[in-house]
N, C-alpha and C positions, 0 to 999 in steps of 0.2 A: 624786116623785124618780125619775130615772135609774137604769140598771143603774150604769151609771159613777161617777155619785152615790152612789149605796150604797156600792160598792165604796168609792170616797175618803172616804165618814165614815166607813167602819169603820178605814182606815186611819187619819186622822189620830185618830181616839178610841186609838186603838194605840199613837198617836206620845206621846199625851199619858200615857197608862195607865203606858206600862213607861218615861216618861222619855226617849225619846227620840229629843227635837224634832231633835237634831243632824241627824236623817236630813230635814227637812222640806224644806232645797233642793233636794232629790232629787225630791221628791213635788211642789213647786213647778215644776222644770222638763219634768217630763212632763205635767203638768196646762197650761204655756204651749206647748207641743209639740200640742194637742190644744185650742185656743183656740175652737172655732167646737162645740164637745160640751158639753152642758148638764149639770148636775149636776141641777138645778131647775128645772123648768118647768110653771108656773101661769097659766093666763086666756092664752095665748099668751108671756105673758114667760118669757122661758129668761136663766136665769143661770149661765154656763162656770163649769167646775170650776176654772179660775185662781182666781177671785176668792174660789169657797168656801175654798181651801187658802189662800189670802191673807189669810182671817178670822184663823187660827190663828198669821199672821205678824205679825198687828197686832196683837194680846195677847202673844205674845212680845216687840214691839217694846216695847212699855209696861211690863212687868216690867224691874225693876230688872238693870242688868248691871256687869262690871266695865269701869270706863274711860269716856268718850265721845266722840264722833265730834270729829275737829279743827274749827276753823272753819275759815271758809274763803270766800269772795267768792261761790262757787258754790252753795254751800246757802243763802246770802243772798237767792241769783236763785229758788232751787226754793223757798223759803219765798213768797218774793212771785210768784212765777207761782200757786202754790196759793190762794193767799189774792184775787190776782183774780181767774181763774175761777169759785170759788166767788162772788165780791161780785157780779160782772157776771149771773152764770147766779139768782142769787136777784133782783137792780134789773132786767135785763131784760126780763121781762114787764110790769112798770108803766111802766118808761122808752118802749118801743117797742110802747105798746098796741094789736092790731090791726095788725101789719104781719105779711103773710105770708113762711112760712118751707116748708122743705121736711122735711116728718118722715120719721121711718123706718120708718112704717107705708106699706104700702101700693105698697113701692116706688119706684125712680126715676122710671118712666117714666109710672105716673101721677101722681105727685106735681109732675113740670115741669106737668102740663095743668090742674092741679086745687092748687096749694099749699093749706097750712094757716096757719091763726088763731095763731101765737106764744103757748104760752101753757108753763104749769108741768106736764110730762104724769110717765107710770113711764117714760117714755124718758131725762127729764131729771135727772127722781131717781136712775135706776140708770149715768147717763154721769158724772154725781157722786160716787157709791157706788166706782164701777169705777177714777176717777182719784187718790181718796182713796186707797185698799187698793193700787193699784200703786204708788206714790209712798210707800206703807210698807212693800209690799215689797222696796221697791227700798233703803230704809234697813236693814229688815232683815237683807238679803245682806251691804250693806256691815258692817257691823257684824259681823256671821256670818263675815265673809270667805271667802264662798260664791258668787259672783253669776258668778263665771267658769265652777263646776262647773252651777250654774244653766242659765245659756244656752247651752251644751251638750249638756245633756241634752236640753232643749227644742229643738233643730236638730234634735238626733240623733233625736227620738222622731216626728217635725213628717214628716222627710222618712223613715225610713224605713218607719213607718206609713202615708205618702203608698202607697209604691213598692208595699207589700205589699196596701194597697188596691186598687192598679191589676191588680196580678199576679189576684188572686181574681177582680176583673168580668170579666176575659175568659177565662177559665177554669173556674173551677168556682162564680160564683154572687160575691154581693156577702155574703158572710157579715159584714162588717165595717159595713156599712149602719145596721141597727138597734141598733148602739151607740154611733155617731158622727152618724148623720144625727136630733139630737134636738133641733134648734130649728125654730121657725119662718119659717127665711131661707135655703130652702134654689132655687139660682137655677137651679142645670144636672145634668141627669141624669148621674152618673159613668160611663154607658158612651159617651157621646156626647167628652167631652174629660176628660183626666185633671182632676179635682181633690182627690183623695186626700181628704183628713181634714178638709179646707175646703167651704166653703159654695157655693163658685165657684171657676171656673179661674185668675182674675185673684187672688185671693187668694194660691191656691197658688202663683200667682207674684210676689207680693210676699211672700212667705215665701221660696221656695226660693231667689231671687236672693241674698238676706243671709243664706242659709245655705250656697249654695256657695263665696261669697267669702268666710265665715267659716272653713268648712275649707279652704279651699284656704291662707289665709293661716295656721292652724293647721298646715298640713304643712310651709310655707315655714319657720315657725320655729322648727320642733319640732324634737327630736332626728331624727337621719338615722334608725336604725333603725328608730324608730317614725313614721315616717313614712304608709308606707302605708296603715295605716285612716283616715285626714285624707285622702287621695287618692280611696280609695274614696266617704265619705259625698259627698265635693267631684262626684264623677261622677256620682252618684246623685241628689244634687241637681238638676245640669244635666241629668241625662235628665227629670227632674218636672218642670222647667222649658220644655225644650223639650215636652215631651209634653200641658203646659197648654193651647198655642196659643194665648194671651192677647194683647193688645195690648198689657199691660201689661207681659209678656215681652220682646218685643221692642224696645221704645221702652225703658225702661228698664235691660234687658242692655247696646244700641248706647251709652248715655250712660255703664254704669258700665265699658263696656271699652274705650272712648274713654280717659276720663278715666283710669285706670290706664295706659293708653300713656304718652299726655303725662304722666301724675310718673314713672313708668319712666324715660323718656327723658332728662327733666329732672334727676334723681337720679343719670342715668349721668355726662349731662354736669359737672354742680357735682363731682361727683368725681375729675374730670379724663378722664373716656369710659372708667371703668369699667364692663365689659358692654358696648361697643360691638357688638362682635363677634356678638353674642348676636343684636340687634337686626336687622344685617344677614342674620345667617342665618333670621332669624326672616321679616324680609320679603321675602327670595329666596320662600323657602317656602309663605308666602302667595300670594305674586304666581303663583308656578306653579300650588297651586293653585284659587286663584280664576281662571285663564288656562281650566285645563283641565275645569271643572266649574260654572262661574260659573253657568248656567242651571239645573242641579241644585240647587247651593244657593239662590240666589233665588226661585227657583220657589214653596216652599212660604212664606217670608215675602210676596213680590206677591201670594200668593193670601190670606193672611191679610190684608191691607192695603185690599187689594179687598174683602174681604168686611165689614172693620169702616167702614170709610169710607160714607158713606152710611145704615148699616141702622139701625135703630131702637136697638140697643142706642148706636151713636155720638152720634146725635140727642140721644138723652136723656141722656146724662153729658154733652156738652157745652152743652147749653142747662141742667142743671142747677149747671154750672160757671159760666157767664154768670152763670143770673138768681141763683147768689151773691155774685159779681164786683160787683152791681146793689146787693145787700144791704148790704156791708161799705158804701157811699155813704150807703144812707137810713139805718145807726143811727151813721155818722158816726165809723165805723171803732172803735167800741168792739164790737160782736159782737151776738150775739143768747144768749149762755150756751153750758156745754157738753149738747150733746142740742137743742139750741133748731135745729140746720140742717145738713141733712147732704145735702152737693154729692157729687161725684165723683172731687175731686182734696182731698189733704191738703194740699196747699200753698194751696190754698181754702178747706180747711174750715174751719184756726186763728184766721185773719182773719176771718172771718165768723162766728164762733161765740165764741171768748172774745179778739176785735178788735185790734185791731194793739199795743196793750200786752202782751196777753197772748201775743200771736206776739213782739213781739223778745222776751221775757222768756225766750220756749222757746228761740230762736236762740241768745239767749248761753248757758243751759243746754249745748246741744247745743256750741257752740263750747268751753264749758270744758271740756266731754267729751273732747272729740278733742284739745285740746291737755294735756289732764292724761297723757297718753299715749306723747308724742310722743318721749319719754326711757328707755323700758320696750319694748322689742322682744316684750316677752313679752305686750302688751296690745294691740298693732297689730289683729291680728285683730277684736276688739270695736270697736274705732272704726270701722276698714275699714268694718266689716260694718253700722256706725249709719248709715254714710254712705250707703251701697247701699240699705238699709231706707229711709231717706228719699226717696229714689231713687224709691223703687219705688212708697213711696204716693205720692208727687207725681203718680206719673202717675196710679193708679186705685183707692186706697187710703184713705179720711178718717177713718179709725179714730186719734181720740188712745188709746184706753186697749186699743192693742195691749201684750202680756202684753211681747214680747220687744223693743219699744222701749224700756221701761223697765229691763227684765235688763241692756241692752246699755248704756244710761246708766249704769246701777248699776254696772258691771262697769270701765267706764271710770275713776270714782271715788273707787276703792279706793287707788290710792297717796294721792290727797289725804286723805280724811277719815277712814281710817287711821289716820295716825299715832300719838296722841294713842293708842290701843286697843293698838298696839304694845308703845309706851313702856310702857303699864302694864301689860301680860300678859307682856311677855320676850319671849323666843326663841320660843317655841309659835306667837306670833301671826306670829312674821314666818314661820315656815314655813307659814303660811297656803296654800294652793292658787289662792288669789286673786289672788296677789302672787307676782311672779317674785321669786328668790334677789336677784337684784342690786337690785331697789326695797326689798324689806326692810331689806335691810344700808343701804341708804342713805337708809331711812326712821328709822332706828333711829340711823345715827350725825346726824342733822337735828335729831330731839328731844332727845339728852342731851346735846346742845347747846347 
C-alpha cells in the first residue's frame, strides 16, 4: 500500500466510523483529480485511489435509500452498454482465438513490433473492475446529488496539484514525486515537460483541456461577483496545458476553439446578431495581433509539429491506431473486450475493444448527456466540458474508465434521473448543489404532476 493509500483508508474507515458518508463526494473528487496515483500496488499492478474510494460508493449504492432513480430511455442505454461489454470482454477470447491484440504491457512502441496472444489477462479483469465501480459511482452521485460538487473538486485538485508540481521541479526539488509517481506507467521525466500529477504530458492535456473549458464556462454562468476564482482555475489550466507541449494540446485545443467559434457565432446569429459587435471587435483584435506577432506565436506550435511528425513516439501511435483500425475488420466489428486492445486514439479504442455496438450504445449515452442539459444554464459547463474531454481522448487518450468522464456523465443526468428522488424527499432534494434553482422547481412541479 501507498502513502496515499493509507492516508485514503484511514479516511474512508473515518467516513464510515463517525457516519459520515455524506462527506465521500468530496473524498471521491480529489481521489479523480489524482487518477494516475496508486493506492495499491502488487507484482507491478497499481490500482488508483479512484476506484478504492469508489469501493465504498458501491456499498453505499446497494444500501437501501429513500426514493429511486426515474426511468428514463438513458439508463436503458447505460444498462445495455454495461451488460455488453461485460458479454463481449468474457465470449471474446474463445470467439477470436489467437488473433493478436495490443496490450498494456510493455508499451506502445513495442507492442506495434511484437503484439500479443488475445487472451483473459489482470489487465482485463482490472478494465472490468474499473468500468463496473465508475458506472456506480456515477449512480451514486446521481442519487447523492453530488456529482456537480464531485467534478469540481476533481478539476480543482487535477490542475492545481499539476501547477504546484511544476512550481517544486524547478525550484526547490520534485518533493511531490514519491507520492504521485507510484505506478508503473510512468512515460516522461517531469523536468523535461510539465506533466504534473499525470503519467505523461498528453494526459495532462487531456485533462486540463475539459478542465479549463469547464471553469471557464463555470465563470460565464456564475454569479458576477464570484466570478473570479473560475477565471483563475480557467488560467491555470491553460497555463498546464500550454506548458504540456503535447500534440494532444494542440490538435485538440485548434478543434475545441474552432468549434466554440462556429456555435458562438451561430447562436449570435439565430438571435437576431446578438453580440455581433463582440465578434467584430474580437476579430479586429486578433487579426492585429496575429499581423504583428504571427512568427512569435507559431513558432513554438511548428516546432512542436516538426518534432512530433516523424519521431518514434508518432510512428507508434499511429501504426497502433492502424493496426486497430485492421482489428475492428478481423473480429467483424464486435471488439476484442474491455482491456483485450489498447491503440492510441479513444475513438479507436471503443470500436475495437467492446465493437461497434458497444460504441453507438456509448454515443447515445453521451448524446442523452448533453442534451439532458440543454434547458439548465446551470449544467452547460459539464457537457461543454464532456464534449472537450472527448475531444482530447480522440486525439491521444484510450482510456474508457477515465474517473472524470463518468463524473461528467453523471453530472449531466441529474435533472433526468432525479426526479423521482425529489418528488420523494421535498424541498431538501431540490436544493440539491447538483441541480440549479430553476431545474428543481421545475423538476418538482413535472412529478406532482
Amino acid at each position: 500500500m501507498t502513502i496515499l493509500g493509507a492516508v485514503l483508508a484511514l479516511v474512508l474507515a473515518g467516513l464510515v466510523v463517525t457516519r459520515r458518508t455524506a462527506w465521500l463526494p468530496i473524498v471521491l473528487g480529489v481521489t479523480a483529480g489524482l487518477p494516475y496515483s496508486a493506492a495499491v500496488s502488487v507484482g507491478g499492478n497499481s490500482v488508483p485511489l479512484f476506484f478504492v474510494a469508489g469501493l465504498l460508493a458501491v456499498v453505499l449504492l446497494l444500501a437501501p435509500a429513500p426514493g429511486a432513480l426515474a426511468p428514463h430511455w438513458t439508463r436503458v442505454v447505460l444498462v445495455c452498454f454495461v451488460a455488453w461489454s461485460l458479454l463481449i470482454t468474457v465470449a471474446a477470447p474463445w470467439f477470436f482465438r489467437g488473433i493478436r491484440v495490443l496490450s498494456s504491457r510493455g508499451g506502445v512502441d513495442l507492442q506495434v513490433l511484437d503484439p500479443d496472444t488475445l487472451a483473459f489477462t489482470a489487465s482485463t479483469a482490472g478494465q472490468v473492475a474499473y468500468v463496473l465501480i465508475a458506472v456506480a459511482v456515477l449512480l451514486y452521485l446521481v442519487r447523492a446529488g453530488a456529482a456537480l460538487t464531485t467534478v469540481t473538486v476533481a478539476f480543482a485538485v487535477g490542475t492545481v496539484g499539476t501547477t504546484l508540481r511544476g512550481i517544486m521541479v524547478v525550484s526547490s526539488g520534485d518533493l511531490l514525486g514519491p507520492l504521485m509517481d507510484t505506478t508503473n506507467a510512468i512515460y516522461a521525466d517531469p523536468g523535461t515537460r510539465l506533466r504534473g500529477v499525470f503519467n505523461e504530458p498528453s494526459e495532462l492535456a487531456a485533462f486540463s483541456l475539459p478542465a479549463a473549458v469547464f471553469f471557464a464556462m463555470m465563470a460565464s454562468t456564475g454569479v458576477r461577483r464570484r466570478r473570479w476564482p473560475w477565471w483563475l482555475l480557467a488560467l491555470t489550466a491553460c497555463a498546464n496545458l500550454l506548458q504540456a507541449a503535447s500534440g494532444v494540446a494542440v490538435v485538440a485545443s485548434g478543434v475545441v476553439v474552432s468549434a466554440g467559434i462556429v456555435v458562438l457565432l451561430v447562436r449570435s446569429l439565430v438571435l437576431g446578431g446578438v453580440g455581433v459587435q463582440w465578434f467584430v471587435l474580437g476579430g479586429l483584435a486578433a487579426a492585429f495581433v496575429l499581423i504583428g506577432w504571427w512568427s512569435e506565436l507559431t513558432a513554438p506550435i511548428v516546432e512542436l509539429v516538426d518534432d512530433k511528425i516523424g519521431s518514434q513516439s508518432w510512428n507508434a501511435r499511429t501504426g497502433a491506431d492502424v493496426f486497430s483500425l485492421q482489428l475492428i475488420g478481423q473480429t467483424g466489428g464486435l471488439g476484442v473486450g474491455l482491456g483485450g486492445n489498447r491503440p492510441s486514439s479513444f475513438a479507436v479504442a471503443l470500436p475495437s475493444t467492446i465493437g461497434v455496438p458497444g460504441t453507438v450504445l456509448f454515443l447515445l449515452l453521451v448524446v442523452g448527456a448533453v442534451l439532458a442539459t440543454r434547458t439548465d444554464r446551470g449544467l452547460l459547463p459539464a457537457s461543454v466540458s464532456l464534449v472537450a474531454l472527448l475531444i482530447a481522448k480522440s486525439v491521444g487518450n484510450p482510456d474508457l474508465s477515465t474517473p472524470v468522464l463518468w463524473l461528467l456523465i453523471g453530472v449531466c443526468f441529474v435533472p433526468l434521473w432525479r426526479r423521482a428522488l425529489i418528488h420523494d424527499a421535498g424541498p431538501a432534494a431540490a436544493a440539491s448543489t447538483a441541480v440549479s434553482p430553476a431545474t428543481a422547481a421545475r423538476l418538482l412541479t413535472r412529478t406532482e404532476s
